[in-house]
N, C-alpha and C positions, 0 to 999 in steps of 0.2 A: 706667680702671675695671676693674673684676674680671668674673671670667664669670657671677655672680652678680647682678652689678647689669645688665648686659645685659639677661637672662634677664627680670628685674623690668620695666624699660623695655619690654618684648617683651610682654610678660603686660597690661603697665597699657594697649598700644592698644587704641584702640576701633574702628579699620577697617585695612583693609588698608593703604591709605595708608600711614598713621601707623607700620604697619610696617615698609613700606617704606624711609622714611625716617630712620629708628633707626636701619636697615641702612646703611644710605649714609653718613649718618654717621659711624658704627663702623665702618664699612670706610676710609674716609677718613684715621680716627685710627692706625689700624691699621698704615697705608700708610707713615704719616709716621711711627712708631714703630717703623717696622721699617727705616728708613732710617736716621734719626737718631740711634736708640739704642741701647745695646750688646747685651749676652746677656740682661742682668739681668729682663728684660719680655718677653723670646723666648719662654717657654714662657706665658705668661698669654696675650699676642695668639695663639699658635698654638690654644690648646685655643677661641678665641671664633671663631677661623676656623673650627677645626671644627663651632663651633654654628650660625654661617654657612652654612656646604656643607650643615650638614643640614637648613636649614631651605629650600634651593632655590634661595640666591642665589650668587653666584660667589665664589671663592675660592683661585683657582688660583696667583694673584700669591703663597701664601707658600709653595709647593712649594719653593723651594730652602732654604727657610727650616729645614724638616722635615730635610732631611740636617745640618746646623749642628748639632740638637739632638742625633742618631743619633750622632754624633763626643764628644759628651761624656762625661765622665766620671762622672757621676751617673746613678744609677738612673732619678729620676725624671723628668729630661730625656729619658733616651734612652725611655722608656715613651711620653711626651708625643711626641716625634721618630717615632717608628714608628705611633704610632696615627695620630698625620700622613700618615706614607708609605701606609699601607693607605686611608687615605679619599678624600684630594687625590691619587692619583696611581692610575694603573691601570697591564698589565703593556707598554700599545702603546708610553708614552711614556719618552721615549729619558732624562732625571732617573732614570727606575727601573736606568741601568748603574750609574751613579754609585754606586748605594749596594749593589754588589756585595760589594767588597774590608773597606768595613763588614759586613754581613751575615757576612760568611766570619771575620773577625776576632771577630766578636760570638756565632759560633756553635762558637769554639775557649775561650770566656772561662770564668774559673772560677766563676764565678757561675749557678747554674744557673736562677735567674730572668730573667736576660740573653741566656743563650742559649734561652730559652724567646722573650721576645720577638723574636729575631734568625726562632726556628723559627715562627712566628707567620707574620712579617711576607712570609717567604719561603713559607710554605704560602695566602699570601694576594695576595700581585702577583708573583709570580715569573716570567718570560718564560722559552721553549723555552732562552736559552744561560746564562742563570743556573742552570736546573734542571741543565743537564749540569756546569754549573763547580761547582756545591756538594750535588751529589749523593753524593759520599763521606764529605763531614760529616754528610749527613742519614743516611746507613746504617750512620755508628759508633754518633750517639748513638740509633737502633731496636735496636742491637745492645747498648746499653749497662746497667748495671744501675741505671739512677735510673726512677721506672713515671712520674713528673712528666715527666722528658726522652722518654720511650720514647713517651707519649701523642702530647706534641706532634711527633711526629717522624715519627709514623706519619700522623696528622693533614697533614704536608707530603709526604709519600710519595704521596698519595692528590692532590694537587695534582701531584704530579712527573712521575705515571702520565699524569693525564690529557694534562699539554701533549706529555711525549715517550713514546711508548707504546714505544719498542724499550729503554727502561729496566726494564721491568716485569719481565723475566729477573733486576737487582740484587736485587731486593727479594722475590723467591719463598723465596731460602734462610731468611729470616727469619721467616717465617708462623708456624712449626712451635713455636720458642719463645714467641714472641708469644701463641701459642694456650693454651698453657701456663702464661698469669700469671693469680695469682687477683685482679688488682685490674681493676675491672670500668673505668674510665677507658680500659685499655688493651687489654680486648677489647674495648670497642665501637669504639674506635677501628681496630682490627683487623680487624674484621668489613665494617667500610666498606673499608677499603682492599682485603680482596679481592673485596668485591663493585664495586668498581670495576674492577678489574685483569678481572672476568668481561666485565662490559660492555664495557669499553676494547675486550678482545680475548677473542670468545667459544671459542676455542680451549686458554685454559686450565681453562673450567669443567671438563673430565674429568681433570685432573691434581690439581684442589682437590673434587674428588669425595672425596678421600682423608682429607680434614679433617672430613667427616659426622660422622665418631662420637665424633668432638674436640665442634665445635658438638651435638648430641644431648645429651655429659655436659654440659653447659653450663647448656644449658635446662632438663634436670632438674634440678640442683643449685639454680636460680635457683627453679625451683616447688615444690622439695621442703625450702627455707628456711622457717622461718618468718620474724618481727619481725626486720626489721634495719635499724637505725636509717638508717646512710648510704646505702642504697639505697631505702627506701621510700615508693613516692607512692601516698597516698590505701590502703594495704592492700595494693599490688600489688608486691613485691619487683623494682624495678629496669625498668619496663616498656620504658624506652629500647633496653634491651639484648635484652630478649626481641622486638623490633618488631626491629631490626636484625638477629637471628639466623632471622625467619622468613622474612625478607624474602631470605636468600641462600639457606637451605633451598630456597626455591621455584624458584630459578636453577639450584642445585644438582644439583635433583630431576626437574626439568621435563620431561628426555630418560632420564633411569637408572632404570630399573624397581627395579635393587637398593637403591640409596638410596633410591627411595620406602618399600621396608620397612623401613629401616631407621629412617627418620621417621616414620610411619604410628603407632607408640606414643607418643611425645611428644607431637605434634599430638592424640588422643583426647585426652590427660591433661590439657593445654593448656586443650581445650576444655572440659571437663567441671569444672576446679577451680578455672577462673578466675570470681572476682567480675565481676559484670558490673552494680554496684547504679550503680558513676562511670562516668566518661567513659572512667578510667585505664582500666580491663575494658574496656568497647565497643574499644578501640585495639588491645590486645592480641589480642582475640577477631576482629576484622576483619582482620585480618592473616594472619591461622590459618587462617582460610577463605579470604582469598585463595590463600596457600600450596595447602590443600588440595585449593581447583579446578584448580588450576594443575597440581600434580603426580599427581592422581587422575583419570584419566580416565573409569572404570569408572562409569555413572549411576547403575549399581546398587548399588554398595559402599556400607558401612555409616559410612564416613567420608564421603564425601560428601552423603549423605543429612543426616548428624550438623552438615555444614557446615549445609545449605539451612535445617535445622531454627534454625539461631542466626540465620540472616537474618530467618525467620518471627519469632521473639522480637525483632528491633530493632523491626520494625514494631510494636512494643505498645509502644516506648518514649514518653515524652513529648517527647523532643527531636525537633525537624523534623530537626535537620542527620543526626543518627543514622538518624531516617526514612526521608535523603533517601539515604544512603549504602548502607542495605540494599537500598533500590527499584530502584537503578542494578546494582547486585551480582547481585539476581535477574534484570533485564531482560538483563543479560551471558550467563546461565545457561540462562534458560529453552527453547532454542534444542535444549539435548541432556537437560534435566531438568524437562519438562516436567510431567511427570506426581508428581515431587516437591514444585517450583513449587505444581499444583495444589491441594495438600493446605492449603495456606493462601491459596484464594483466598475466604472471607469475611474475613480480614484485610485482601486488598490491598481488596475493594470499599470496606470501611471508610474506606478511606485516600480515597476519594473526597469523604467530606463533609467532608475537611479543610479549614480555612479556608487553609492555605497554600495558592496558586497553583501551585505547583512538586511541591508533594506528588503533587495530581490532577491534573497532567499524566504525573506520571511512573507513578502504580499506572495511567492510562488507556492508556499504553504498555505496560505489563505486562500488564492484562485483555486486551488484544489480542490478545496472541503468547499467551493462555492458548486463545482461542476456538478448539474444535472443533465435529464436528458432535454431541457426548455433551452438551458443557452451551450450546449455541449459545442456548439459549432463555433459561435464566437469566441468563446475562449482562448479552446485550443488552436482557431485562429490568430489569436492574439500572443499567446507561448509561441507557436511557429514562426510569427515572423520579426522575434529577438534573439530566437534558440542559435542560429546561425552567427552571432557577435556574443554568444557568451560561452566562456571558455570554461571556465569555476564551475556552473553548475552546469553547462550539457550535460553531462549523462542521467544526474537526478531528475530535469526536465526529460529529457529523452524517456525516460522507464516512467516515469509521473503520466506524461503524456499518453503512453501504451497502457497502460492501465485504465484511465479514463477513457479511451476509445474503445475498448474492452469494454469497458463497462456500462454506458450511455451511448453507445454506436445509434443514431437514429436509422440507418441503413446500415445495409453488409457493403454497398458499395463505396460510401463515405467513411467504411472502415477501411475497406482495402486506400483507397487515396490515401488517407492520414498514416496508416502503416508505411506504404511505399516511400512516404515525403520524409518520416523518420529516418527510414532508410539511407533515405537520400544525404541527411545530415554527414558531414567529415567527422574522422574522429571519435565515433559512438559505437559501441558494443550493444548491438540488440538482443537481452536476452532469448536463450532456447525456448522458453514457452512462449513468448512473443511469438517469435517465428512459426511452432508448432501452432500455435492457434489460427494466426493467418493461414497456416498450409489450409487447416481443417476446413475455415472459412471458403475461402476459393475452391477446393476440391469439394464440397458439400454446396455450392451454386453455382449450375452450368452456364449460367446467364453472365458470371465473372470469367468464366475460363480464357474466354478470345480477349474479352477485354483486359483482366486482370497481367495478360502475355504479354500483350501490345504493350501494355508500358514500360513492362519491365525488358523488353526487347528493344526498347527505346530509351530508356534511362542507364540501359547497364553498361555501352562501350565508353561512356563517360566516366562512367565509375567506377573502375575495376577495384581501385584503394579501398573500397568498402566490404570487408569480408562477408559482412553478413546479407547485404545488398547479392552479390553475386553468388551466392546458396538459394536465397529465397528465387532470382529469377533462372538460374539453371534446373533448379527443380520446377518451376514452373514451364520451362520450353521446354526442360525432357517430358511431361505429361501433357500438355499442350502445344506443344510449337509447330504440329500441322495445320491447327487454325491459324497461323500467320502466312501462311500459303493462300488460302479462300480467303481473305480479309480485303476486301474493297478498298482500294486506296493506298495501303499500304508497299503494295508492288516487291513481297518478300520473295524468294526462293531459296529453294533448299541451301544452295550453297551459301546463300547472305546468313544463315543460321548457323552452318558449320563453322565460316570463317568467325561467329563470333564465339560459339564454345574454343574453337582454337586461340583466340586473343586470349580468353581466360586463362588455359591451360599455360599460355608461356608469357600470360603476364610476369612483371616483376614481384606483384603482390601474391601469388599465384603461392598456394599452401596446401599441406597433403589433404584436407578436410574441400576445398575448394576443387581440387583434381577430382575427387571422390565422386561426389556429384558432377561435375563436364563428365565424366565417364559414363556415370548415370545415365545423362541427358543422351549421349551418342548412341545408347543400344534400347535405350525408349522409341527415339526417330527412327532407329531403323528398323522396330514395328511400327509408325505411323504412317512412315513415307515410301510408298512400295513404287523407288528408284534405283535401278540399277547402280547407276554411277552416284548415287549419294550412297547408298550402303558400301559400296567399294573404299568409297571417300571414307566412310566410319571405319570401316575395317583395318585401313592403312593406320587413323589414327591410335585406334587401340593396339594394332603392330606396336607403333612405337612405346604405350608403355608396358609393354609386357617385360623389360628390363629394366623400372623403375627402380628406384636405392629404397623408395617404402614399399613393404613387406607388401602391404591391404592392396596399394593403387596397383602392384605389381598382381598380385592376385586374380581380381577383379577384372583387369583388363585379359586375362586370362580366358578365364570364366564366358566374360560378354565375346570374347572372340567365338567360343565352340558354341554360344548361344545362335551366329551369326552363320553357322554351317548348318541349321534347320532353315526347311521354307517356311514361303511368307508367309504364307496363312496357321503355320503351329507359332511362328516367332509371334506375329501378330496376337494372337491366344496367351503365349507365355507373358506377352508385354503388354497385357492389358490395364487401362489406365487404372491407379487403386484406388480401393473404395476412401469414402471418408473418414476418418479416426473417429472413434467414440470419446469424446471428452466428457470430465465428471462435469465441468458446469457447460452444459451446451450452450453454443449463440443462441440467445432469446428468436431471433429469426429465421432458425431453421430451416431448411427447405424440406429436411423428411417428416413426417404427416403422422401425427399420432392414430393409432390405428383401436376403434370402439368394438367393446365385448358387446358380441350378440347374444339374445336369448336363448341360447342353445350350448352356449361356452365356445365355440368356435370366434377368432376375430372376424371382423368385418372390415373391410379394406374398401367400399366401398364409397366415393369422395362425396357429399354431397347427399339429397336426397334419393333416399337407392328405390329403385323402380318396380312396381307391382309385378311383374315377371322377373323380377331378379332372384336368383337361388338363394335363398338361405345360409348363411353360414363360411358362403366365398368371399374370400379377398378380390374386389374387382382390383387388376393392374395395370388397366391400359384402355379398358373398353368401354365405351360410351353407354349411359345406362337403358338406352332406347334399344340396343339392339343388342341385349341382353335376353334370349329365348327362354322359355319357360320351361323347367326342366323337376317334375313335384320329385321327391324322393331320392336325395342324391344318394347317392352310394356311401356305404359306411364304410368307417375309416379302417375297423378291426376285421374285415373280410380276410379268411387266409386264405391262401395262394398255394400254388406247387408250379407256377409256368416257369418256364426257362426264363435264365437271364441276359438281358442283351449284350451285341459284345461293348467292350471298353476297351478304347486306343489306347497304346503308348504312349504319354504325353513326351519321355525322354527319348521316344526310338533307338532302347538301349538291342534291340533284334531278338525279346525277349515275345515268345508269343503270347497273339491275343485271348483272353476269356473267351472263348467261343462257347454257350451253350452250359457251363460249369458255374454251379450255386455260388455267388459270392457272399462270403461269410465275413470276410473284412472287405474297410476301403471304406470310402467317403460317406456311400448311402447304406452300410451295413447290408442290407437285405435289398433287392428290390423284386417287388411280388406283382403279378400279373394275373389278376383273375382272371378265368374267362367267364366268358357271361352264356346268356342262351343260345344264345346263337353258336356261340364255341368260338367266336373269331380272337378273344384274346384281349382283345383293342379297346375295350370299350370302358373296363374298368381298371384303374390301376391305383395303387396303395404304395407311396412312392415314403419311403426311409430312410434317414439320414443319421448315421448311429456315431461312426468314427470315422476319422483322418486314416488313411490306411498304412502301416507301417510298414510296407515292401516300396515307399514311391519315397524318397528323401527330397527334402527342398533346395533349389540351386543353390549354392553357396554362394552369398553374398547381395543376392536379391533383396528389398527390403531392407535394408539398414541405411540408407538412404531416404526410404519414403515416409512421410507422416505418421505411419503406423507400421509398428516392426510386426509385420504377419509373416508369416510362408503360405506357399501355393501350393496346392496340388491339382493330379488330374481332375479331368472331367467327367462323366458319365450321362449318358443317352438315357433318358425317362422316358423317352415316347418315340420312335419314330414310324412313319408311312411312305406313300408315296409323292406325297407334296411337303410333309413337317419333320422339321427333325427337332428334338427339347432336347437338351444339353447344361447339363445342372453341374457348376466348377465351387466347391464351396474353398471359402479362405477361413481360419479358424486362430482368433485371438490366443497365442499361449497363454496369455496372463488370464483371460476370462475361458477357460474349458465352456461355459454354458453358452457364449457367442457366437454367432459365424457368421459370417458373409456369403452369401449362395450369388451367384454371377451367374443367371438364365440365359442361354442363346437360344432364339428359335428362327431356326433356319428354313428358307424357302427352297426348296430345292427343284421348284417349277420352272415352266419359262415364263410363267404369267406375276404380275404383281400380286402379292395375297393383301386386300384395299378394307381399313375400316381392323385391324388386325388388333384383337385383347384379348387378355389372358386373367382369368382368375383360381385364387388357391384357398381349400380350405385347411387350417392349421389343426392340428387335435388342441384340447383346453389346454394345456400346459404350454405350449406353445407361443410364444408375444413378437409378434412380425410389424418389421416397418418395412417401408418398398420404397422405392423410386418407381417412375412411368419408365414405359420402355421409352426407348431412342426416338422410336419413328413410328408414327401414326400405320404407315401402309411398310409393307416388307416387298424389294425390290426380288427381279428374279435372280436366284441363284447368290441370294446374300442372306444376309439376318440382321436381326435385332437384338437390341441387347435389358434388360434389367437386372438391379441388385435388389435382393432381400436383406434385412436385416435380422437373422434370427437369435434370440435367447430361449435355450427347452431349461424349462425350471426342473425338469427333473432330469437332468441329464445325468450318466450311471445307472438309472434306473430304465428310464425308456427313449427310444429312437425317436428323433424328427421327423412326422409325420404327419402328409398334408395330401389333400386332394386338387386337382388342376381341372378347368376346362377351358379349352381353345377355343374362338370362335374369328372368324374372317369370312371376306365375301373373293369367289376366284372366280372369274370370269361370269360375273353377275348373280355368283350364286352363294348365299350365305349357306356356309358351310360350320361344322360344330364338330371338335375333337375333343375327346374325354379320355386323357391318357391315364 
C-alpha cells in the first residue's frame, strides 16, 4: 500500500492499541519488501518508514536502505534517500561515513537542486571528520554566484563552525560579500552564521564589530520599505531578518560603547515605527528591547526608558503569552530601573486580578522588587485585598508580605496592623520568625502593648482556626491583658479574659503547642491581676490539666499550680512581664536608645543635652536634667570594701535560711562591697558587682519556653536600702550570650509619702555598654515602686565583674533629697 493509505488506517483507530498494531503490521510488510523486492518499492517503503519514526516507533532497520536511494540517479529518489539519511540516522553513527564520497560527488553535481540537497543533508548530520573532508566544497559554493546555493551553504557553514570551531578562520574571508547581497534568504542566513562564529568563539565579536554599519544599513532599508510582497508578514517587512539582525546587534554591542551609538538610532526608529497591532510587531519589538537593555546600561537614557515604556504597553495586551513575556522582561530589569519599572505599577497591580495563574504569580514577583519604604503601604494594600480569593499562591503572598513589612515598616504600629491582618488570613501558616519578630516588636514598644491587646482580644474568638493567630494573641494577654481591664471603652473583666483563654483551650482547633501558651497566659494574669476569685478561677483551670495525655502541658500545669501557692507580691516578682529579645537585625525603630561614650570611658545615658551640674560619667535613667544636683568627684569604681553584705531573700521559700551578714562569694552580683566613708555611716558609697548567675538557686522549670526569648530567672538582691528606699537588682542572663543580661531595677518606696520628680542614674566601668529603658513612672507611690531594665553586655566577662556606680535623687515632702547607694 501507499503512504496514503497508511496514514487512513492510522486516522480510522479508535485506541492506541489499534495503532499499534497497524504499526506492526506495516513494519512487518515493510521488512519483507525490502528483502524481497527490488528498487521499484524502495522509495514508497522509505517515505512510510519515515511516517513510522515519526510517529515514535522504530525504524531503524531501513537506514542502509536510505544510502541505495542517495546512489541514484533520479531526483526524486535521491530527495526521498536524504530526507532518510537526515531522520533515520544521526551524526554518532558509523552508516553516516558511508555516505561521505556521496555527499562530495553530490555537492560537485550540476544540478543545483542536488547539490542543495547534498548541502542540506550535510548541514544537518555531518560529524567533526566529514565537516573537515567537505569543507572546501562548502566554501566554493558561499563563494559562488547562485543566492539558492549560497543560502544553503552558509546554512551548512554554521553547522561546520559549530562541530570544528578552528574552521571558523575558512569562512571570515566571506562575511564581507555575503553582507553585501540584496537577497534576503542569504542575509539571514548570514547573520546566523556570524552569530554563531560569536558564540562559538567570543574573541571574534571585536573583529565583526566592523560589520555594524553593514547590519544598521540593513535594518534601515528593511524599515524604511514599504509593501513588498516576498517579504511581508502580517504589514511587517521581513520580521525574520529584522529579529536575527537584533539579535547580533546586541552581541555586537554588548562591550563597545562606539557601536552602541552607532545603533542607538536604528533601535529608536525600530521602536517607534514598528506596528505592534500582531504578534508579527510584539516579536520585533521584544527583541529591540532586549538588544536595548543589553547594550544600554545608562537607567537614565532615553532609550532605555523608551525600552521599559514598550514593556508597560505589552502588559495592556490581550494576549497572556505577550503578558507573560513583558512581566519576566521587567522582573529582569527592575533590579537597576527601578524607578522606571515604577511608573507602571497600577498596570502590573492589574495584572493580579488575572485569571491566568502564571500572570499573578509573576506581576506578584514584580510588586515585590517594586516595594520601598515611599509606596510600602499601597501595595501591600493592594496584595491584602486579593490575598483573601487566592488560593494558589496564599502562603507565598502571605511570607512575601511579612517580609516586606519587616522590612520598609514606615511605623512599628503599621507593622503590628499588617502582621495581625496576615494573621487574620484562613488557611496560612505564619512562619516562627515572623511571629518572633512581632513578639520583639510589641514587647520592645509600651505604647503598643494596650493597643497591640485590644486587637487581638477582639479578633481572636473569631478565629480560633488560626493557629498561629491564637499563640501570637495568647502570648500577648498573658503579658498584657491587665491593660484590657483600664481600657476606656472597652468594658473587659477579668472573667471576659478567662472565658476566652478557656474557648481556646477546648476549641476544636485546640493543639498541644496552643494549650502551651493558654496555660502560659493563666499564670502571667494571676501575677497581673491581684483577684481573688480570678486567681481561684486560674487554679481550677490548671487543676484540670495536670492529667493532660501530653507529657509538657501536663507538667507545666503542675509547675504553674505550686507557682500559685506563693503570695502576691513574690508571684507578682516571679511573673514579671519579659524583657525584649535581642534580635541580630533590630527594628530600624527601636525604642531602646543608643547609649554615647563619655570622655572618661564611662557611658553616658544621659538623653539629650546633659546639664552643666550633671555628674560626669552617669547614666541618667529617669531624671530630668534640671534637677540633676552637683556632685564634683564621684566616688571611684575600684574602692575596696570589707562591709557586711546585705541580707538576700528567698526568691523559692524553699525554708532555707537567709544570708544574714555572711560575705557572698557567689550569686548574681558576685561581691557586693560597701565602703564606708567619713563619717563611718556605710551608706554613702557603694561599688555594686555583678559577676555570676548563682548556682545554689535553679530556674522554674518550664518558665520561658513560651516567651520571646528562652532566658531563666533568678533571685533578686537589695543594693541599697534605708529608711524610705529600698534598690532591688533581679538580673536575667542570655544562655546563648554569657556577656548579656538583663538587670530588672525596683526601687521601692517604702514611705507613706509619694517620693515626686523620682531618677536614678548609673555609672558603668569602660568595659561595660548599657542600654536602659525610663522607669515606669515619673513619681513612686507610697508603699509601691518602680520599675526599669538595663540592658547589660561586660566585654570582659571571665575576666571581670559588672560594675557600675548609682545615684538616687527625688523630692519627699518638698524636699529634694539625694541617695548614693
Amino acid at each position: 500500500g501507499t503512504l496514503q493509505s497508511l496514514v487512513k488506517k492510522v486516522r480510522a483507530a479508535k485506541t492506541a492499541a489499534d495503532v499499534r498494531n497497524i504499526i506492526v503490521k506495516e513494519s512487518a510488510k515493510i521488512r519483507s519488501s525490502l528483502k524481497d523486492r527490488g528498487s521499484e518499492f524502495l522509495p514508497r517503503n522509505i517515505t512510510k518508514l519515515l511516517y513510522i519514526q515519526m510517529m515514535g516507533y522504530p525504524a531503524h532497520f531501513g537506514q542502509m536502505y536510505c544510502l541505495n536511494l542517495i546512489v541514484s540517479g533520479h531526483y526524486s529518489d535521491k530527495r526521498v534517500g536524504y530526507l532518510g539519511l537526515m531522520l533515520l540516522l544521526d551524526e554518532n553513527q558509523e552508516v553516516v561515513v558511508l555516505a561521505t564520497h556521496s555527499l562530495q560527488r553530490d555537492l560537485n553535481h550540476k544540478d543545483q537542486h542536488i547539490v542543495a540537497l547534498a548541502l542540506s543533508a550535510l548541514g544537518s548530520i555531518s560529524s567533526d571528520s566529514i565537516a573537515q573532508d567537505l569543507t572546501p566544497d562548502v566554501l566554493r559554493h558561499l563563494g559562488g554566484s547562485n543566492p539558492y546555493l549560497r543560502k544553503k551553504a552558509a546554512l551548512c557553514a554554521t553547522r561546520i563552525v559549530k562541530k570544528c570551531p578552528h574552521l571558523i578562520e575558512e569562512f571570515v574571508p566571506k562575511i564581507k560579500s555575503l553582507l553585501g547581497q540584496k537577497n534576503h534568504g542569504v542575509l539571514i542566513t548570514t547573520v546566523s552564521l556570524i552569530t554563531t562564529m560569536c558564540e562559538v568563539d567570543p574573541s571574534y565579536i571585536n573583529y565583526f564589530t566592523k560589520a555594524v554599519p553593514s547590519l544598521v544599513r540593513i535594518l534601515k532599508s528593511i524599515s524604511q520599505k514599504g509593501y513588498v510582497p516576498d517579504y511581508d508578514v502580517n504589514g511587517i517587512t521581513d520580521p525574520f531578518l529584522q529579529v536575527k539582525i537584533l539579535y547580533l546587534l546586541r552581541i555586537l554591542g554588548e562591550n563597545d560603547p562606539s557601536a552602541v551609538d552607532q545603533m542607538s538610532g536604528i533601535l529608536a526608529q525600530i521602536a517607534t515605527n514598528t506596528d505592534n497591532a500582531k504578534n508579527v510587531g510584539h516579536a520585533v519589538l521584544y527583541e529591540c528591547v532586549n538588544t536595548i537593555m543589553a547594550i544600554d546600561k545608562d537607567s537614565n537614557s532615553d532609550l532605555r526608558m523608551m525600552a521599559i515604556d514598550m514593556l508597560g504597553k505589552f502588559l495592556t495586551n490581550r494576549d497572556n503569552n505577550i503578558r507573560s513575556v513583558a512581566l519576566n522582561s521587567l522582573c529582569k530589569v527592575v533590579g537597576g530601573d527601578s524607578e522606571s519599572v515604577a511608573l507602571h505599577r497600577h498596570t502590573i497591580v492589574d495584572c493580579l486580578k488575572d485569571p491566568d495563574i502564571t500572570i499573578r504569580k509573576r506581576s506578584l514577583e514584580l510588586i515585590y522588587s517594586l516595594v520601598d519604604e515611599s509606596n510600602v503601604r499601597i501595595l501591600v494594600r493592594e496584595i491584602m485585598s486579593i490575598i483573601g480569593r487566592e488560593y494558589e499562591l496564599r502562603p507565598n503572598m502571605v511570607l512575601r508580605c511579612c517580609e516586606v513589612a519587616e522590612k520598609y515598616a514606615p511605623t512599628k504600629r503599621w507593622y503590628v496592623d499588617t502582621i495581625i491582618r496576615l494573621l487574620l488570613v484562613p488557611d496560612t501558616k505564619i512562619p516562627d520568625e515572623v511571629i518572633s519578630k512581632f513578639i520583639h516588636v510589641v514587647s520592645s514598644t509600651p505604647e503598643l502593648h494596650s493597643y497591640t491587646t485590644q486587637k487581638l482580644f477582639l479578633d481572636l474568638p473569631k478565629n480560633l482556626i488560626n493557629t498561629s493567630l491564637v499563640i501570637v494573641g495568647l502570648w500577648c494577654i498573658g503579658e498584657y491583658g491587665d491593660y484590657l481591664l483600664i481600657e476606656e471603652g472597652l468594658n473587659v473583666t477579668p472573667r471576659n479574659i478567662l472565658d476566652l483563654i478557656y474557648s481556646t483551650l477546648n476549641s476544636s482547633y485546640s493543639n498541644t503547642n496552643t494549650r502551651k501558651y493558654a496555660l502560659n497566659a493563666l499564670v502571667k494574669l494571676s501575677g497581673r491581676i491581684d483577684n481573688q476569685e480570678t486567681v481561684s478561677i486560674i487554679e481550677n483551670m490548671l487543676q484540670t490539666y495536670k492529667s493532660d495525655i501530653n507529657e509538657e502541658v501536663q507538667q507545666r500545669a503542675c509547675e504553674y499550680e505550686a507557682i500559685q501557692n506563693l503570695d502576691y507580691n513574690m508571684r507578682e516578682l516571679l511573673l514579671e512581664r519579659i524583657p525584649p529579645r535581642e534580635l541580630e537585625n533590630e527594628y530600624s525603630n527601636s525604642e531602646e536608645e543608643a547609649v554615647p561614650v563619655t570622655g572618661n570611658g564611662l557611658l553616658d545615658l544621659n538623653v539629650g543635652t546633659p546639664s552643666s551640674n550633671s555628674v560626669p560619667g552617669l547614666l541618667d535613667i529617669g531624671l530630668p536634667a534640671n534637677n540633676t544636683p552637683t556632685m564634683p568627684g564621684l566616688l571611684d569604681l575600684n574602692i575596696p570594701s570589707t562591709a557586711p553584705t546585705p541580707n538576700i531573700g528567698n526568691l523559692l521559700n524553699t525554708g532555707a535560711p537567709p544570708f544574714n551578714n555572711t560575705p557572698l562569694n557567689t550569686g548574681i552580683f558576685g561581691s557586693l562591697n560597701i565602703p564606708t566613708g567619713a563619717g563611718g555611716s556605710g551608706a554613702n558609697n557603694v561599688t555594686t558587682r555583678v559577676d555570676a548567675i548563682p548556682t545554689g538557686i535553679s530556674a522554674i522549670p518550664g518558665m520561658g519556653d513560651l516567651s520571646p526569648m528562652g532566658n531563666f530567672m533568678d533571685s533578686g538582691i537589695v543594693v541599697f536600702e534605708d529608711e524610705v528606699l529600698k534598690v532591688e537588682f533581679t538580673e536575667t542572663r542570655d544562655p546563648r550570650h554569657n556577656r548579656k543580661s538583663s538587670i530588672l531595677v525596683k526601687h521601692h518606696n517604702k514611705s507613706r509619702d509619694p517620693l515626686v520628680g523620682f531618677g536614678c542614674q548609673a555609672a558603668p566601668a569602660r568595659y561595660i555598654d548599657i542600654s536602659y529603658q525610663r522607669c515606669s513612672e515619673p513619681n513612686v507611690n507610697p508603699l509601691s515602686f518602680v520599675s526599669q531594665t538595663l540592658q547589660v553586655t561586660n566585654n570582659e566577662h571571665g575576666k571581670s565583674p559588672i560594675m557600675m556606680k548609682l545615684r538616687i535623687t527625688y523630692t519627699l515632702n518638698g524636699v529634694q533629697k539625694e541617695s548614693l547607694p
